[in-house]
C-alpha positions as CSV (number, residue, x, y, z in Angstrom):
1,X,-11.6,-38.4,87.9
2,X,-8.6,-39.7,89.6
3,X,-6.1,-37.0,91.0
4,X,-2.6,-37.4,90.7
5,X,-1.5,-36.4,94.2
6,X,-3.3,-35.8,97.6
7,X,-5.5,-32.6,96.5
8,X,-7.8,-30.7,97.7
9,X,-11.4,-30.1,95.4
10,X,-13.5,-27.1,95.7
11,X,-16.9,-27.9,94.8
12,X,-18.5,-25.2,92.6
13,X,-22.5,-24.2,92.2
14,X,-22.3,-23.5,88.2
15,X,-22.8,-26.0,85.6
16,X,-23.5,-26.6,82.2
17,X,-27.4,-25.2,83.2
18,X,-25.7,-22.5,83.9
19,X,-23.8,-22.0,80.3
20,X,-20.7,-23.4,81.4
21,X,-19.9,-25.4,78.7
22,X,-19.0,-29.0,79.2
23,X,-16.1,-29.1,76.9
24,X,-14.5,-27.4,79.9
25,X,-14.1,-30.3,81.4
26,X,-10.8,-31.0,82.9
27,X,-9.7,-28.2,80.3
28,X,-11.0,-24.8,81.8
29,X,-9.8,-23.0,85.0
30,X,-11.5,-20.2,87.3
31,X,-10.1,-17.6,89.1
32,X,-9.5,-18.1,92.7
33,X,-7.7,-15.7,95.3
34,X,-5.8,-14.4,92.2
35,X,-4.7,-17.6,91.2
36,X,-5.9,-20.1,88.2
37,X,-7.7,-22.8,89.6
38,X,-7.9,-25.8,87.4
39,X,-11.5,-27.7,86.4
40,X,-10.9,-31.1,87.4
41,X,-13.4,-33.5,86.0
42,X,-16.2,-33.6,84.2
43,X,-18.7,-30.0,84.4
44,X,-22.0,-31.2,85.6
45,X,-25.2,-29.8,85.7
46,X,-25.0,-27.1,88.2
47,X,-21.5,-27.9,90.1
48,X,-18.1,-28.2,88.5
49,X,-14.8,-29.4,90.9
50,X,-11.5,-27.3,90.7
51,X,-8.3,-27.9,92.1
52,X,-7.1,-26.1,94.7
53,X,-4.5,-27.6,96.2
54,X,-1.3,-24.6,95.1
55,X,-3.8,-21.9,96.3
56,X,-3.5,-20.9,100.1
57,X,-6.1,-20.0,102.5
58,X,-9.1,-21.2,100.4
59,X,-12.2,-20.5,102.2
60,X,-15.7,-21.1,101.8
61,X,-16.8,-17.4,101.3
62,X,-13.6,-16.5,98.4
63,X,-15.0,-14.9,95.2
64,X,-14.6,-17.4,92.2
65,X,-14.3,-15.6,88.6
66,X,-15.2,-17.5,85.5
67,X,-14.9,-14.9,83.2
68,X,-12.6,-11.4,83.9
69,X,-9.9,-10.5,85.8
70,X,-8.7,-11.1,89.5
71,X,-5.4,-9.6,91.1
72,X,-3.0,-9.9,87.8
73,X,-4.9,-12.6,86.2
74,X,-7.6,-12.9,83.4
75,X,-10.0,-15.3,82.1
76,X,-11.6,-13.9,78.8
77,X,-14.7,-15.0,76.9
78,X,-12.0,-15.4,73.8
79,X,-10.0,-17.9,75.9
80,X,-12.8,-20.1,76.7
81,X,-14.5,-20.3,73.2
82,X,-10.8,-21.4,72.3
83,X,-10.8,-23.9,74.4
84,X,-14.7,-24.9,73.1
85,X,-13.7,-24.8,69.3
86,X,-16.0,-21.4,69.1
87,X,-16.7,-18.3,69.2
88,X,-16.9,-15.8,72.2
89,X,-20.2,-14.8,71.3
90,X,-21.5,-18.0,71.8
91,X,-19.8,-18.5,75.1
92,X,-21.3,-15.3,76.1
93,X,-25.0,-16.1,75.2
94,X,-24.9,-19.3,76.8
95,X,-24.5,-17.7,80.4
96,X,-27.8,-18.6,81.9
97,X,-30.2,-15.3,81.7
98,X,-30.9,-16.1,85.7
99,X,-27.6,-15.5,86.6
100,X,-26.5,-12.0,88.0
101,X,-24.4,-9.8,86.1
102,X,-21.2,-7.1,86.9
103,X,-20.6,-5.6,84.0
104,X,-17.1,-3.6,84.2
105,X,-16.4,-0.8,81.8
């Protein structure tokens, strides 16, 4: 992956071991400080790179969503498996059973 412009890349800990499908490479974003955070990149095995480079005051300890909703924003299982040619029950059931869980009703 070659970036366009000076950037800077968060490095991740999820991955494809993790259920994160690799068709979300360079095609999926996260959530980040309220802002989408583009995945830049190929998804590896357990770390994924994002761009973060239009979101201010990044810092090591900033909760990263995946899936759901941060400040105005949302992520939904629905988007992703649109992005994966699938369903969202299959993006769901691929989150790796060792992963914690907040379920919000």
């Amino acid at each position: 992956f070659t970036t366009a412009r000076d950037s800077r890349i968060a490095v991740l800990p999820v991955g494809y071991a993790d259920g994160y499908d690799r068709q979300l490479s360079n095609r999926g974003q996260v959530l980040i400080r309220g802002r989408r955070a583009p995945v830049c990149g190929r998804i590896c095995m357990n770390l994924m790179m994002v761009d973060v480079t239009d979101i201010h005051n990044v810092s090591l300890e900033d909760e990263v969503v995946l899936i759901g909703r941060q400040g105005r924003e949302q992520i939904s299982a629905d988007d992703l498996a649109e992005l994966c040619g699938t369903i969202n029950y299959e993006v769901i059931a691929r989150i790796n059973s060792e992963l914690p869980r907040i379920i919000v009703e």
